[in-house]
Predicted model as a PDB file, atoms N, CA, C, CB and O in Angstrom, pLDDT in the B-factor column:
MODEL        1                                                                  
ATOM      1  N   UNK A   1     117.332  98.693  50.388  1.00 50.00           N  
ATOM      2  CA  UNK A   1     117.635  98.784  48.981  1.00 50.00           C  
ATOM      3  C   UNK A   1     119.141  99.033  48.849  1.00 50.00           C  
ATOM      4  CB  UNK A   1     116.796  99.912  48.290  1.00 50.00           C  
ATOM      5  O   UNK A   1     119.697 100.030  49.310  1.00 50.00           O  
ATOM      6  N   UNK A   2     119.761  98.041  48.178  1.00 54.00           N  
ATOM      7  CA  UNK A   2     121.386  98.215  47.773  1.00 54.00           C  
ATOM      8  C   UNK A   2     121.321  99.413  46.677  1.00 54.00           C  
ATOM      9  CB  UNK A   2     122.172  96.612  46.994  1.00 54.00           C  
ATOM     10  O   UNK A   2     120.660  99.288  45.645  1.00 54.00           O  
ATOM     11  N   UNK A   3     122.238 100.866  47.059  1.00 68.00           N  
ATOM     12  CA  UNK A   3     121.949 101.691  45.398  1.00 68.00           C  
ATOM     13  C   UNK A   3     123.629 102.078  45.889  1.00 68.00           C  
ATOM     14  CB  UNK A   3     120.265 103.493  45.062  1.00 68.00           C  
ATOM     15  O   UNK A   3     123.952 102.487  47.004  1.00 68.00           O  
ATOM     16  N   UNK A   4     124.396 101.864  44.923  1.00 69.00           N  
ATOM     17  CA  UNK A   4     125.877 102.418  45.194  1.00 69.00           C  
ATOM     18  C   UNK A   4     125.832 104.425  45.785  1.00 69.00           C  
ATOM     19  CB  UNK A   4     126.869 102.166  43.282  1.00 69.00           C  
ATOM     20  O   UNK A   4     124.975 105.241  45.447  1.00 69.00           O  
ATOM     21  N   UNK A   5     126.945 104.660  46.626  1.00 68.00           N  
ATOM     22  CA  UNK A   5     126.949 105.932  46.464  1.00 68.00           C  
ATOM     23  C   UNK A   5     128.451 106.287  46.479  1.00 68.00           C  
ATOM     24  CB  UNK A   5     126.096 106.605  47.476  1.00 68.00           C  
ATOM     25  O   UNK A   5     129.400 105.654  46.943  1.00 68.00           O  
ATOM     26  N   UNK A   6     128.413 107.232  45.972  1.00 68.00           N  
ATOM     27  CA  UNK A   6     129.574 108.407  45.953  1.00 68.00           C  
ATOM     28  C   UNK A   6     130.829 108.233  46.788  1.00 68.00           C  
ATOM     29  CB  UNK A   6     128.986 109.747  46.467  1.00 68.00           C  
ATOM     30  O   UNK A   6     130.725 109.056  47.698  1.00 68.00           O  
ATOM     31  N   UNK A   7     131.866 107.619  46.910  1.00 78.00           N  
ATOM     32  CA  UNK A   7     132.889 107.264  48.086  1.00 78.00           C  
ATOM     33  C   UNK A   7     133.430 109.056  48.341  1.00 78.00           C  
ATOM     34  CB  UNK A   7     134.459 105.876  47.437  1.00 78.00           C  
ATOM     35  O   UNK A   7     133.592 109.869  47.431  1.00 78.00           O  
ATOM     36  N   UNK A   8     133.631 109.321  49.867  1.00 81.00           N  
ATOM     37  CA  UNK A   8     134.332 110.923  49.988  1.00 81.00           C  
ATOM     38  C   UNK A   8     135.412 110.610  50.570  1.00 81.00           C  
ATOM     39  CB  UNK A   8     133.582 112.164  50.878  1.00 81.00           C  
ATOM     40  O   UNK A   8     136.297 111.465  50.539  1.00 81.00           O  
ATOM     41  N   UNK A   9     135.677 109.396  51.233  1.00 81.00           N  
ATOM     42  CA  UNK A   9     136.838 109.520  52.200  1.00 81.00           C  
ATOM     43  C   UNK A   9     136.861 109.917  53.403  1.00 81.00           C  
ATOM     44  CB  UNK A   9     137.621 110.177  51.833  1.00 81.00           C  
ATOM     45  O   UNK A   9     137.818 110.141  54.144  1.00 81.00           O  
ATOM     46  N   UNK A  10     135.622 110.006  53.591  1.00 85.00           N  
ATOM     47  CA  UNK A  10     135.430 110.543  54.971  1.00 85.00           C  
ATOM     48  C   UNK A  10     134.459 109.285  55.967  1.00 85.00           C  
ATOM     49  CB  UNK A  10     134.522 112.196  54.771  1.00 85.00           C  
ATOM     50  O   UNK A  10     134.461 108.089  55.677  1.00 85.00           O  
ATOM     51  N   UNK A  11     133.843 109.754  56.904  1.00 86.00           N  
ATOM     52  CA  UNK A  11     132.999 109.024  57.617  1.00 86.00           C  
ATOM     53  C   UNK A  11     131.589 108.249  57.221  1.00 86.00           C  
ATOM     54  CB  UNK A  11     132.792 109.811  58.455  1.00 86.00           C  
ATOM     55  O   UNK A  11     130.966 107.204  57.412  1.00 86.00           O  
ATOM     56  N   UNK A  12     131.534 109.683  56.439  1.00 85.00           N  
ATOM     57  CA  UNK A  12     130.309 109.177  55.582  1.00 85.00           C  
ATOM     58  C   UNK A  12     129.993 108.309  54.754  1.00 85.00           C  
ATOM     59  CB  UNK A  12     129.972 109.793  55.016  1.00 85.00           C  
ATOM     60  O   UNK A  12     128.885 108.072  54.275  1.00 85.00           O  
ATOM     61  N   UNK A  13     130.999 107.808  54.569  1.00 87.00           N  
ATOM     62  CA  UNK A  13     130.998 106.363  53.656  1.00 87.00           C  
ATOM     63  C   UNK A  13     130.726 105.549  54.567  1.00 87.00           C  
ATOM     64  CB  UNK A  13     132.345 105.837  52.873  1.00 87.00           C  
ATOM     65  O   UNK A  13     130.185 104.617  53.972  1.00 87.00           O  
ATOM     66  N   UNK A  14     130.757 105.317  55.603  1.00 86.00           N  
ATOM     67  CA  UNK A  14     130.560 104.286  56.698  1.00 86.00           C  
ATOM     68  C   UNK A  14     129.179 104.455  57.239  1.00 86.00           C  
ATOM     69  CB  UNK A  14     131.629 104.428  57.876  1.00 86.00           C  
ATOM     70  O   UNK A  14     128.824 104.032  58.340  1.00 86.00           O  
ATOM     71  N   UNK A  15     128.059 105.412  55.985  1.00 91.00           N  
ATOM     72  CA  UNK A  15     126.402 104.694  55.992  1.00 91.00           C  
ATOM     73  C   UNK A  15     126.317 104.196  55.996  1.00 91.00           C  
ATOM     74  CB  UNK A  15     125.506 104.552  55.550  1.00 91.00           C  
ATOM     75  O   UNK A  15     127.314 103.479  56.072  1.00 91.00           O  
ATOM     76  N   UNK A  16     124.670 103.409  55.908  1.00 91.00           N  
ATOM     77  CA  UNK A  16     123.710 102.225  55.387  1.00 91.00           C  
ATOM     78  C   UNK A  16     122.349 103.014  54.948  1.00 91.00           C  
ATOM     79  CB  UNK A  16     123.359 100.958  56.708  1.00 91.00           C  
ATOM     80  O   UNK A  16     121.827 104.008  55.453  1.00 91.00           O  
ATOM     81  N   UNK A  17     121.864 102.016  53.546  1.00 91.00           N  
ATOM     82  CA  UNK A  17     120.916 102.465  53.458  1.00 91.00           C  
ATOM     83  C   UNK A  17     119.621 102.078  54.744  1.00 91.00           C  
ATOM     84  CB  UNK A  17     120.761 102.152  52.161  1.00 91.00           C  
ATOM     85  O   UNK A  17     120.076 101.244  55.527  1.00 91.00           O  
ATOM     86  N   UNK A  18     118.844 102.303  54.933  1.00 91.00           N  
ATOM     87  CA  UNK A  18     117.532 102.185  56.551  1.00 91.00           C  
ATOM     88  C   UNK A  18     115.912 102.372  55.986  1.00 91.00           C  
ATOM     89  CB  UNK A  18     117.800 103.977  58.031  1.00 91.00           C  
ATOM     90  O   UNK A  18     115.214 103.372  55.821  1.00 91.00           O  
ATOM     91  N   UNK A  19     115.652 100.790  55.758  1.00 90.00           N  
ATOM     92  CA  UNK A  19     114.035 101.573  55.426  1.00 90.00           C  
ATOM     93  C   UNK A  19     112.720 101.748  56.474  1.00 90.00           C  
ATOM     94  CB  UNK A  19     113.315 100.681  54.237  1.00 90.00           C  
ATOM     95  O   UNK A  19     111.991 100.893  56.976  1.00 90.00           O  
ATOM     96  N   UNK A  20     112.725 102.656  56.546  1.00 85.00           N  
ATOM     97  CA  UNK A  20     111.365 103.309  57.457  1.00 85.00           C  
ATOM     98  C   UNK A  20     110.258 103.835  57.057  1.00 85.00           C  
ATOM     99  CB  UNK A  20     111.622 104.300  58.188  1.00 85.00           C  
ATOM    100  O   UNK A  20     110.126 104.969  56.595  1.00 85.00           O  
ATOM    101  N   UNK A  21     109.134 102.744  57.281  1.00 89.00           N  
ATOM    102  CA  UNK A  21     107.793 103.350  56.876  1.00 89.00           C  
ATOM    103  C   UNK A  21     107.740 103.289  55.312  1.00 89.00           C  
ATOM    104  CB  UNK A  21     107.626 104.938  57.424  1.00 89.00           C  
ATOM    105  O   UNK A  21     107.026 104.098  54.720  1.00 89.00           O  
ATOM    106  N   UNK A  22     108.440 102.394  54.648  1.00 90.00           N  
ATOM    107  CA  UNK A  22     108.320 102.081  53.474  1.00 90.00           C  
ATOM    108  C   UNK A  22     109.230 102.973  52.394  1.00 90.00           C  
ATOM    109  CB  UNK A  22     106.952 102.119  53.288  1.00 90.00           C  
ATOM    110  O   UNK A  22     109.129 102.865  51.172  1.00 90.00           O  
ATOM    111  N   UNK A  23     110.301 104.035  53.217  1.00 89.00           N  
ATOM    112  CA  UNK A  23     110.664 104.767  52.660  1.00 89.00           C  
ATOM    113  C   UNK A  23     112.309 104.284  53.002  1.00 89.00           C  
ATOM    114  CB  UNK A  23     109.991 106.050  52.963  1.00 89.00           C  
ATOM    115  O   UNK A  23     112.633 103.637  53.998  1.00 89.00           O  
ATOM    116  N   UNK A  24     113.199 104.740  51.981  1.00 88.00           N  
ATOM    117  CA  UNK A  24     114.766 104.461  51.858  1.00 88.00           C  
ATOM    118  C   UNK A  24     115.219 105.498  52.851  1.00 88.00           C  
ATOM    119  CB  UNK A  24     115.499 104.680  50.231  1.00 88.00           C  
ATOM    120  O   UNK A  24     114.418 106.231  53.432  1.00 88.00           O  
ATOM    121  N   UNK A  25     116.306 105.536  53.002  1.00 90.00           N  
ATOM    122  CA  UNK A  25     117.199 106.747  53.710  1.00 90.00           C  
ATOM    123  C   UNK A  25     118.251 106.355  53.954  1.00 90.00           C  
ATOM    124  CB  UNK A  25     116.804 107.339  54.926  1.00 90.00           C  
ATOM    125  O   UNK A  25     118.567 105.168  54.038  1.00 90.00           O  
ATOM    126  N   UNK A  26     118.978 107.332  54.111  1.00 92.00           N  
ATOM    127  CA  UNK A  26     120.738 106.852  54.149  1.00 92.00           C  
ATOM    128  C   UNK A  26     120.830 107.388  55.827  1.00 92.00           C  
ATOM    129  CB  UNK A  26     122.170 108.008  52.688  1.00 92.00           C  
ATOM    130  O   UNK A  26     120.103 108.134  56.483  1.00 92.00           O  
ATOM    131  N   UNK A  27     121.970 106.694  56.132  1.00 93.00           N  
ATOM    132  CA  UNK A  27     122.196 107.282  57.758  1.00 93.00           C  
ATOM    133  C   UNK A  27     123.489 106.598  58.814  1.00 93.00           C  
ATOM    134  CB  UNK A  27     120.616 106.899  58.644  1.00 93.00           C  
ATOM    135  O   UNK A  27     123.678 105.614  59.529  1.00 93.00           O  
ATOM    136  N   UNK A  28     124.288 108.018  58.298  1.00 94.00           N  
ATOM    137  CA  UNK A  28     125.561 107.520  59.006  1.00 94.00           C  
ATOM    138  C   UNK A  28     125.266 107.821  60.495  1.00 94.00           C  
ATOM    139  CB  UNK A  28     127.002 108.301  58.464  1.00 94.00           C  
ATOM    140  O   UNK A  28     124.441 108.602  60.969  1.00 94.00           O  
ATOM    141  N   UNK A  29     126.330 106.837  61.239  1.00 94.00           N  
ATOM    142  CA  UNK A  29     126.776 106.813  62.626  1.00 94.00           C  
ATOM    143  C   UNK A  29     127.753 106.773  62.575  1.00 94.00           C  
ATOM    144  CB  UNK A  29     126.468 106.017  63.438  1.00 94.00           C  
ATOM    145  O   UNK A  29     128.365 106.213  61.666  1.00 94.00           O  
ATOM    146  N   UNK A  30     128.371 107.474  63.732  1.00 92.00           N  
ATOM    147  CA  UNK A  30     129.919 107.298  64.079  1.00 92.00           C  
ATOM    148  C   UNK A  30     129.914 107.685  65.129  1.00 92.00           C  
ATOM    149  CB  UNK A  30     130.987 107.938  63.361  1.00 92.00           C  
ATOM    150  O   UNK A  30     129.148 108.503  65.637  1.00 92.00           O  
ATOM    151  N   UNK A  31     131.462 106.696  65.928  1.00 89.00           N  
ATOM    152  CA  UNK A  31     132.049 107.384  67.280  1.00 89.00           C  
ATOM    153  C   UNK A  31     131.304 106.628  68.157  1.00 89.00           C  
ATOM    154  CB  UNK A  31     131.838 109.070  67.532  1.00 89.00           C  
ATOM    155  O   UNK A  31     130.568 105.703  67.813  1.00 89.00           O  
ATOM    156  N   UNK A  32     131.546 107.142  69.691  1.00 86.00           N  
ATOM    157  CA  UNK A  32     131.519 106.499  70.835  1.00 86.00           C  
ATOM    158  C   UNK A  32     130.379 106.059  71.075  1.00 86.00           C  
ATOM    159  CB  UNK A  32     131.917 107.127  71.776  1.00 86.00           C  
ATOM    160  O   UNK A  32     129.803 106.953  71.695  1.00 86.00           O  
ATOM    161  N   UNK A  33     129.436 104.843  70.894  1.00 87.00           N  
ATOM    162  CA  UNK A  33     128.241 104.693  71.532  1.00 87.00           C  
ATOM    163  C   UNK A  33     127.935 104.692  72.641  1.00 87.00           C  
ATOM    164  CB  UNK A  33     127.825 103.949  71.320  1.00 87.00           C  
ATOM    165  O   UNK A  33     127.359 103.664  72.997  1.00 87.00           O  
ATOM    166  N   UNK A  34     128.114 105.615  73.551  1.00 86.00           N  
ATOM    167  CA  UNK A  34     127.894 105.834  74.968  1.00 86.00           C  
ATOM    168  C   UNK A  34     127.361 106.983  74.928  1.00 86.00           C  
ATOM    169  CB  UNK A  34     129.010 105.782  75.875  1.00 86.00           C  
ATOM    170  O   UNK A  34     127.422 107.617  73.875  1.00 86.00           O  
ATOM    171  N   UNK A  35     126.602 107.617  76.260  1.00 85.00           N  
ATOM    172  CA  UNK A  35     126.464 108.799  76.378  1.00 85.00           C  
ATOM    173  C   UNK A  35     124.923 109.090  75.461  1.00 85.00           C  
ATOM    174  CB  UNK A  35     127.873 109.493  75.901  1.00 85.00           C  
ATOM    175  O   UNK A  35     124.216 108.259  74.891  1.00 85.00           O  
ATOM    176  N   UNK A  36     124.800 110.110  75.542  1.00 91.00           N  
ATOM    177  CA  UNK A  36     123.346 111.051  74.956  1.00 91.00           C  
ATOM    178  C   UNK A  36     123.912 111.225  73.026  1.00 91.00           C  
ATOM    179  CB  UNK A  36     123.215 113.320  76.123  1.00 91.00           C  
ATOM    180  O   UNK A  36     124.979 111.757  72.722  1.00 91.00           O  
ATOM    181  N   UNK A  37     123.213 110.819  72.294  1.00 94.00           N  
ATOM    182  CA  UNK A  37     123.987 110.570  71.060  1.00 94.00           C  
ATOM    183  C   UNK A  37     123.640 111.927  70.186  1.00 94.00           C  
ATOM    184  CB  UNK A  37     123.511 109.051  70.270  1.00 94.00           C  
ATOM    185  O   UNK A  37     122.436 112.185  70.154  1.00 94.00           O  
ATOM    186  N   UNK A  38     124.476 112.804  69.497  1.00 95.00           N  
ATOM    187  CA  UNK A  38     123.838 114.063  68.801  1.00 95.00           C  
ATOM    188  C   UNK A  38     123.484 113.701  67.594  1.00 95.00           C  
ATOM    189  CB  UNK A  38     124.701 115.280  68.664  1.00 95.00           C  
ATOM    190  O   UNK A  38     124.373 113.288  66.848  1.00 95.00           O  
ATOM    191  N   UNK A  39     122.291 113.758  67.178  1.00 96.00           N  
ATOM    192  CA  UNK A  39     121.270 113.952  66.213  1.00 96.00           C  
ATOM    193  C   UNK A  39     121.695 114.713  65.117  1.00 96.00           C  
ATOM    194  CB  UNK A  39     120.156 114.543  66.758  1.00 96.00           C  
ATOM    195  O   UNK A  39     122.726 114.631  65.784  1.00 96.00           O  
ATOM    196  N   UNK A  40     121.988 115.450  63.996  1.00 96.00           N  
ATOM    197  CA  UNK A  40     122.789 116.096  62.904  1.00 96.00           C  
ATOM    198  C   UNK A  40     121.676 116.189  61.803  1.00 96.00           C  
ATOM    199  CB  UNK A  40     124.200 115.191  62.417  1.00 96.00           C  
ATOM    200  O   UNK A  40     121.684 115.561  60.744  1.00 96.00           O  
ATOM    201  N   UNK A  41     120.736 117.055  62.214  1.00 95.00           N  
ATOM    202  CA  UNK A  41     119.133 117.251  61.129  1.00 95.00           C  
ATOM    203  C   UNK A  41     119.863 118.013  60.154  1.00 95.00           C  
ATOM    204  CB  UNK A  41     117.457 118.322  61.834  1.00 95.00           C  
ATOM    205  O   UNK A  41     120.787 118.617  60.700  1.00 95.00           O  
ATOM    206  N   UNK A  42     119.787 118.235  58.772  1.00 95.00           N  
ATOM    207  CA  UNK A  42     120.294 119.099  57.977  1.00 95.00           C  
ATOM    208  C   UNK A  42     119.135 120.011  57.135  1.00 95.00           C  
ATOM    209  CB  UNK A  42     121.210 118.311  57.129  1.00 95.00           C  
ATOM    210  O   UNK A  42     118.210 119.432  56.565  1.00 95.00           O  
ATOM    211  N   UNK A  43     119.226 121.039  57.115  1.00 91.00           N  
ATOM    212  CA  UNK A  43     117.881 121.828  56.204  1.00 91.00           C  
ATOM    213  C   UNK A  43     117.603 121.554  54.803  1.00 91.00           C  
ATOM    214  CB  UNK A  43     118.056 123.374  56.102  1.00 91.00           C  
ATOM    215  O   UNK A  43     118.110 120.580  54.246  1.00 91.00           O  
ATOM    216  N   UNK A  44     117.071 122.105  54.394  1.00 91.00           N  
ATOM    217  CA  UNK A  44     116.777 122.069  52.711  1.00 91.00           C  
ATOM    218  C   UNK A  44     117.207 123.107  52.169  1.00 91.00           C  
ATOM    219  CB  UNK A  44     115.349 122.002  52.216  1.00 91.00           C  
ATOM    220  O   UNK A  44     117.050 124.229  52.650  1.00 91.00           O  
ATOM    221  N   UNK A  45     117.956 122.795  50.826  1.00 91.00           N  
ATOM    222  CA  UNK A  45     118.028 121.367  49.985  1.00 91.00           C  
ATOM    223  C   UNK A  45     119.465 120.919  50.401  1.00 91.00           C  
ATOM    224  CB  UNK A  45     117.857 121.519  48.105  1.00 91.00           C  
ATOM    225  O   UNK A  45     120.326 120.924  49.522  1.00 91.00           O  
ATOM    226  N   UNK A  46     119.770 120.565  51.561  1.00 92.00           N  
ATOM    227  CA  UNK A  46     121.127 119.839  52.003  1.00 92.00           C  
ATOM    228  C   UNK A  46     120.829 118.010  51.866  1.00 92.00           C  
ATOM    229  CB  UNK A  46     121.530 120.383  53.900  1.00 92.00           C  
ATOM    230  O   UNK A  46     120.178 117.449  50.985  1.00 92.00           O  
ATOM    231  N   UNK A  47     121.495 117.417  52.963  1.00 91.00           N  
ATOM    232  CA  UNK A  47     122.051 116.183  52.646  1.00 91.00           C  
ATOM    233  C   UNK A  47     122.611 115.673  53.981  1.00 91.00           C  
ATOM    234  CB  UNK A  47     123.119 116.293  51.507  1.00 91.00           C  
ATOM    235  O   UNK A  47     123.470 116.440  54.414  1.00 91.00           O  
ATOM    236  N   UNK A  48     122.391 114.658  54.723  1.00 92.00           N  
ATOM    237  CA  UNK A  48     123.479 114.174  55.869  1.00 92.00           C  
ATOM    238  C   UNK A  48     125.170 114.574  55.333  1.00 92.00           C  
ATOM    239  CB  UNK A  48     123.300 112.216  56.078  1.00 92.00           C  
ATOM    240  O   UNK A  48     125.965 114.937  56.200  1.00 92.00           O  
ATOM    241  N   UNK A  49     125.526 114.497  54.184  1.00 91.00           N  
ATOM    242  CA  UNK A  49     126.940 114.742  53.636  1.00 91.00           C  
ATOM    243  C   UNK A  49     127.060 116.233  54.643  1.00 91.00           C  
ATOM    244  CB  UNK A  49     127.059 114.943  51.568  1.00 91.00           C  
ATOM    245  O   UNK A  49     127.928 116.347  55.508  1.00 91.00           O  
ATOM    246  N   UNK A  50     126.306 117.021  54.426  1.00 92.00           N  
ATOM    247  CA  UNK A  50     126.589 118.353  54.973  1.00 92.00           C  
ATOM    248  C   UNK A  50     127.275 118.356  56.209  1.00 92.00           C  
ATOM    249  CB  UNK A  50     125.420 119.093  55.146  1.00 92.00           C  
ATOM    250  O   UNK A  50     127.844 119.416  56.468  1.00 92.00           O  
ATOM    251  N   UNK A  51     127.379 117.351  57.126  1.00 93.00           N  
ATOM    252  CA  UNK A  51     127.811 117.244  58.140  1.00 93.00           C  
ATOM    253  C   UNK A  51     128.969 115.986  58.361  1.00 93.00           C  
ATOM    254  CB  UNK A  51     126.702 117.235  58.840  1.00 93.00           C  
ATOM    255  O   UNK A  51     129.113 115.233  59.324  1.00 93.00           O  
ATOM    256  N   UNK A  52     129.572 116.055  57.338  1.00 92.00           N  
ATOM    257  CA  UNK A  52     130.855 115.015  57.362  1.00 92.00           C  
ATOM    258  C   UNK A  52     131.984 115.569  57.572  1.00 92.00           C  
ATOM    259  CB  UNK A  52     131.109 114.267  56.164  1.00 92.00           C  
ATOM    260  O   UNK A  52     132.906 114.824  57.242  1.00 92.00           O  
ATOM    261  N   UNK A  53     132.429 116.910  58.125  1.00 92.00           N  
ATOM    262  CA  UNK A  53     133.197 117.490  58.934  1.00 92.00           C  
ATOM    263  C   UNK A  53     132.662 117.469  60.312  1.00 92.00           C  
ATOM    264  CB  UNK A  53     133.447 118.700  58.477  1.00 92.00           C  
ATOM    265  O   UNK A  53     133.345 116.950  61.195  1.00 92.00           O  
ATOM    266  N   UNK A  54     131.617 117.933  60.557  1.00 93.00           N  
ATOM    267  CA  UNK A  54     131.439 117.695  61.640  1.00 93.00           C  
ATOM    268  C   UNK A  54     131.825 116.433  62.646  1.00 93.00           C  
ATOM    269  CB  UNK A  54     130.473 117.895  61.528  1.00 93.00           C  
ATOM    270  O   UNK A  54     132.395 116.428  63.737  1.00 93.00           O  
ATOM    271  N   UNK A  55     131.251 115.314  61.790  1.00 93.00           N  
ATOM    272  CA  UNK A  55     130.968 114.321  61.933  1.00 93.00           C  
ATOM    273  C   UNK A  55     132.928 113.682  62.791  1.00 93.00           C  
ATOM    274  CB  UNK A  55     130.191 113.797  60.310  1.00 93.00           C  
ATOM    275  O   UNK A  55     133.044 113.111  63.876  1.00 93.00           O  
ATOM    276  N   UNK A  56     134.169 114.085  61.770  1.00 92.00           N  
ATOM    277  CA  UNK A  56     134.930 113.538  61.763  1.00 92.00           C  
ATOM    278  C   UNK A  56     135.873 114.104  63.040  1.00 92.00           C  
ATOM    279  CB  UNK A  56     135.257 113.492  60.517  1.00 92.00           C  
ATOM    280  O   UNK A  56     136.733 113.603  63.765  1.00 92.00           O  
ATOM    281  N   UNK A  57     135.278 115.335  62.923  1.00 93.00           N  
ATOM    282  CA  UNK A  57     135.580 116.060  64.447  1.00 93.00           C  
ATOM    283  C   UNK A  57     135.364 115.530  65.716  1.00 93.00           C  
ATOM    284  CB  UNK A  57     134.861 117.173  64.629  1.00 93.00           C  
ATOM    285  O   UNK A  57     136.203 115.368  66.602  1.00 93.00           O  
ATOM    286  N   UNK A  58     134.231 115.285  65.734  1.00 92.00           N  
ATOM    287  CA  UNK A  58     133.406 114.875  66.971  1.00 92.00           C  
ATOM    288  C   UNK A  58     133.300 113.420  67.397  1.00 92.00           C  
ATOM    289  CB  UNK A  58     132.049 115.302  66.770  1.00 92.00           C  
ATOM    290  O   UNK A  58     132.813 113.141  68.493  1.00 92.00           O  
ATOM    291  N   UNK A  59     133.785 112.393  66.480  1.00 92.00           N  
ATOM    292  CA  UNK A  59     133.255 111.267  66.574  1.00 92.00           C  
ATOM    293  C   UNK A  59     134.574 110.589  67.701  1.00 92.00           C  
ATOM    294  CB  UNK A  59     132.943 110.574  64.941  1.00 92.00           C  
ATOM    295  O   UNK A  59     133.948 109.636  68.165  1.00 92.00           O  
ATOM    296  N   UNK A  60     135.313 110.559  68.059  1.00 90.00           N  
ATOM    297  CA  UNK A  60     136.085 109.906  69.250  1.00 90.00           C  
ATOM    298  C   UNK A  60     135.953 110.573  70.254  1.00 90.00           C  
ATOM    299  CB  UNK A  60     137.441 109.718  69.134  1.00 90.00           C  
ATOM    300  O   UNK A  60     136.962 110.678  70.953  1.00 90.00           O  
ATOM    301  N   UNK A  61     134.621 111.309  70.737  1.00 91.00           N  
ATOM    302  CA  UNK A  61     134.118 112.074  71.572  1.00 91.00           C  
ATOM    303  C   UNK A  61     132.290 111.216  71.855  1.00 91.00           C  
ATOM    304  CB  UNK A  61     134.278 113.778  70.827  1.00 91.00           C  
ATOM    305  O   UNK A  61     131.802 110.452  72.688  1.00 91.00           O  
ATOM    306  N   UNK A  62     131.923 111.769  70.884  1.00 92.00           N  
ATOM    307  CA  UNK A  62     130.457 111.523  70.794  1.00 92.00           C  
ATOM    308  C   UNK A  62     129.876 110.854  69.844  1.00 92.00           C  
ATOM    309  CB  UNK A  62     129.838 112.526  70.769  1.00 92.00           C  
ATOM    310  O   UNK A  62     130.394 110.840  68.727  1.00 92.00           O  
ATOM    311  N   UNK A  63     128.768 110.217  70.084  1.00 94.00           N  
ATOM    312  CA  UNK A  63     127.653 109.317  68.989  1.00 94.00           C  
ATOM    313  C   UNK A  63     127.088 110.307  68.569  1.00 94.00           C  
ATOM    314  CB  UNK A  63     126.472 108.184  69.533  1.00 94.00           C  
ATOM    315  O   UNK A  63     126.349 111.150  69.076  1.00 94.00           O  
ATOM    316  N   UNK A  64     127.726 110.044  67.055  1.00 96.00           N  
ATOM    317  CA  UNK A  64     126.888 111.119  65.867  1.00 96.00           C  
ATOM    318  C   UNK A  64     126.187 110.251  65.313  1.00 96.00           C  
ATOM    319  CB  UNK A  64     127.739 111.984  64.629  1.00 96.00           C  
ATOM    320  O   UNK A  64     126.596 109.098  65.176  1.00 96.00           O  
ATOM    321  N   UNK A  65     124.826 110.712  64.834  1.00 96.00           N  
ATOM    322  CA  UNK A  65     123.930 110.240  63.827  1.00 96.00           C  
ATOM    323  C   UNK A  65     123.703 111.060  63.041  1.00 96.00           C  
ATOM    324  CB  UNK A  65     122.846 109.805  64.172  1.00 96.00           C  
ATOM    325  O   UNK A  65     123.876 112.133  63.619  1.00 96.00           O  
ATOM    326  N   UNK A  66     123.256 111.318  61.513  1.00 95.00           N  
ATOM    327  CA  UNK A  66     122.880 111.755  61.065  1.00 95.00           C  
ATOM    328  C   UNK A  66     122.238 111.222  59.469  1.00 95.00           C  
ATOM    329  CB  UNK A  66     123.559 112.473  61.394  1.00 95.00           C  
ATOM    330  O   UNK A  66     122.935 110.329  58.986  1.00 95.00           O  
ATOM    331  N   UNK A  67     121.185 111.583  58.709  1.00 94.00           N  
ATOM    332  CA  UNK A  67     120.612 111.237  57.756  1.00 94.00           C  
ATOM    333  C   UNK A  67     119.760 112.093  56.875  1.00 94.00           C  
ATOM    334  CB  UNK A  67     120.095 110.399  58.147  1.00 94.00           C  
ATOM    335  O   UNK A  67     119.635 113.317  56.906  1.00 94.00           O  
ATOM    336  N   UNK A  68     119.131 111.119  55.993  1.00 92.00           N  
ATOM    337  CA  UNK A  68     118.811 112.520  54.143  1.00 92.00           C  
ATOM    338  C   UNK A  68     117.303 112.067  54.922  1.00 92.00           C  
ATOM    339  CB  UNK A  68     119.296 111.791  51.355  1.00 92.00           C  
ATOM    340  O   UNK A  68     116.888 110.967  55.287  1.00 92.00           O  
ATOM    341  N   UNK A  69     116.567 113.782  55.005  1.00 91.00           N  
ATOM    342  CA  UNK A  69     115.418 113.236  54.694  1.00 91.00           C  
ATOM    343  C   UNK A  69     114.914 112.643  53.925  1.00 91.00           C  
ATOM    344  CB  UNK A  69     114.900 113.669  54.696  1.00 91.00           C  
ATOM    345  O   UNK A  69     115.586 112.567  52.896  1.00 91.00           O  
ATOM    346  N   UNK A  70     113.545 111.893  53.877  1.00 85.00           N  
ATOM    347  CA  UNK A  70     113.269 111.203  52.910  1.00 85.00           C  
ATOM    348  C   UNK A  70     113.236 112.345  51.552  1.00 85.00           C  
ATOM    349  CB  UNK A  70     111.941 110.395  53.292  1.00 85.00           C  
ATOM    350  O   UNK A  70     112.833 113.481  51.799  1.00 85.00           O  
ATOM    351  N   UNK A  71     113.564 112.085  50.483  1.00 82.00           N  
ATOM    352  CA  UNK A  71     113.515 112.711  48.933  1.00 82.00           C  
ATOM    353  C   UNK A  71     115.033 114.008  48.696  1.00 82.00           C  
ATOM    354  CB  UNK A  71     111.580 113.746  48.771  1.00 82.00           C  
ATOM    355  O   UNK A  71     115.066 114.953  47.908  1.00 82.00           O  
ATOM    356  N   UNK A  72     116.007 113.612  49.592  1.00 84.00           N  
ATOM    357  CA  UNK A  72     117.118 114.511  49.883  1.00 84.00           C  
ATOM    358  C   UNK A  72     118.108 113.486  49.177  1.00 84.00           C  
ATOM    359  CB  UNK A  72     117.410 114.950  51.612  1.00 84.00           C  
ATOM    360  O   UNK A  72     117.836 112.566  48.406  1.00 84.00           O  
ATOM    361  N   UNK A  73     119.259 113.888  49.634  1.00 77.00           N  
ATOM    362  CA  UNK A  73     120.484 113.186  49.185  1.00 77.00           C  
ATOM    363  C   UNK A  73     120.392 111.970  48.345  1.00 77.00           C  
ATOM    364  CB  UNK A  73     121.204 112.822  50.291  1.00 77.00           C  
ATOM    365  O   UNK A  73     119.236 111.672  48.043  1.00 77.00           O  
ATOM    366  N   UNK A  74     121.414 111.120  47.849  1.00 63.00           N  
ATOM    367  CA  UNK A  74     121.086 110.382  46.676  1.00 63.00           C  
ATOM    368  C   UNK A  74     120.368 108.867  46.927  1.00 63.00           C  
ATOM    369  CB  UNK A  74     122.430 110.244  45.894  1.00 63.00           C  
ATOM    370  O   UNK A  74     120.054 108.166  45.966  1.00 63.00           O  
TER     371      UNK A  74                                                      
ENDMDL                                                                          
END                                                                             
């Protein structure tokens, strides 16, 4: 599903929306695809956004993933 989002300037703009199991989700990647890739779960009521520092830190190091559970972020 194409739904515009929010530009930050950060990494996180460099999502896609991903449908799984009939459900939408957003889900950035970044950084080195090599290696054991870190996973970036966020609690409730957060957002994959929650981790777009992280994200910008780590990523010419390691494969970050991270994403909204389903009914989370926009």
């Amino acid at each position: 599903m194409a739904r515009e989002r929010p530009r930050t300037g950060t990494l996180y703009d460099q999502g896609e929306w991903l449908g799984v199991g009939g459900l939408d989700t957003w889900v950035v990647r970044a950084g080195a695809r090599r290696g054991t890739p870190i996973l970036l779960l966020h609690g409730i009521p957060t957002s994959a956004y929650l981790y777009r520092d992280v994200m910008q830190a780590m990523h010419e190091e390691r494969d970050c993933i991270a994403f909204d559970w389903p009914g989370y972020g926009s």
